[in-house]
C-alpha positions in Angstrom: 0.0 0.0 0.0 2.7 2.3 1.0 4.8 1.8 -2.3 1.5 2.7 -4.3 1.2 6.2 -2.3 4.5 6.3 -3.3 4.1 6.1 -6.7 1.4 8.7 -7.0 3.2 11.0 -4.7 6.2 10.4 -7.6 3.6 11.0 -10.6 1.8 14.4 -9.0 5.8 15.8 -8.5 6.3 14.8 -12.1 3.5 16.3 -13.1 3.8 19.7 -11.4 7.7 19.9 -12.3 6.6 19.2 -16.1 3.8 21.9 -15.9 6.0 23.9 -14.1 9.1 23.7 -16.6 6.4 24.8 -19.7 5.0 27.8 -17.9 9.2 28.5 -17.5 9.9 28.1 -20.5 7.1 30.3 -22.1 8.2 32.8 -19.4 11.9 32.4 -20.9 10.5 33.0 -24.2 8.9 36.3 -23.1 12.0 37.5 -21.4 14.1 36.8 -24.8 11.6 38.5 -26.7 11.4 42.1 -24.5 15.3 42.1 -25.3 17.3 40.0 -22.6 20.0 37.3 -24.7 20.1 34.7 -21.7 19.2 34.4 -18.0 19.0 31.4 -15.8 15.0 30.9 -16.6 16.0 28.6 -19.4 18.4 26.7 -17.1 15.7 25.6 -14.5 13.4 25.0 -17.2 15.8 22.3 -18.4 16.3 21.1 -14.9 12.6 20.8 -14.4 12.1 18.8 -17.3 14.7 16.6 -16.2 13.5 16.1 -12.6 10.3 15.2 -13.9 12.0 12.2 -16.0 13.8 11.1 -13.1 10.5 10.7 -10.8 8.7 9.2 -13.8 11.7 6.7 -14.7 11.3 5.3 -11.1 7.2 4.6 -11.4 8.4 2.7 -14.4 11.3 0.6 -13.0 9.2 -0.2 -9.9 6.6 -1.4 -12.2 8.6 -3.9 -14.0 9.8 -5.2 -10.8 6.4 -5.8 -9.7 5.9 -7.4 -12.7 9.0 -9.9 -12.7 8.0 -11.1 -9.4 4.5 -11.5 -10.1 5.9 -13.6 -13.0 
């Protein structure tokens, strides 16, 4: 039960961190267009986008675990 709470605590990150890095990103985009070259915006988009993969690679691994020793 616990490993299951687990899981959807890992998707809802995942999901905020994705949403999150979009709403960065078109912030990033509106900051390049009033002028600015580069700024750190497009940086934590990036590292959103790769938390997010990290917390949804995990749901995926425990699955096929689950799935081996069902097997």
């Amino acid at each position: 039960m616990s490993e299951l709470l687990n899981d959807k605590r890992r998707l809802a990150i995942g999901v905020v961190l994705i949403l999150s890095a979009i709403a960065t990103f078109i912030y990033g985009l509106l900051e390049r267009s009033a002028g600015k070259d580069f700024n750190e915006i497009w940086m934590l988009a990036i590292v959103m986008f790769l938390g997010a993969s990290v917390h949804l690679q995990k749901i995926g691994k425990r699955q096929k675990k689950n799935q081996k020793k069902k097997a």
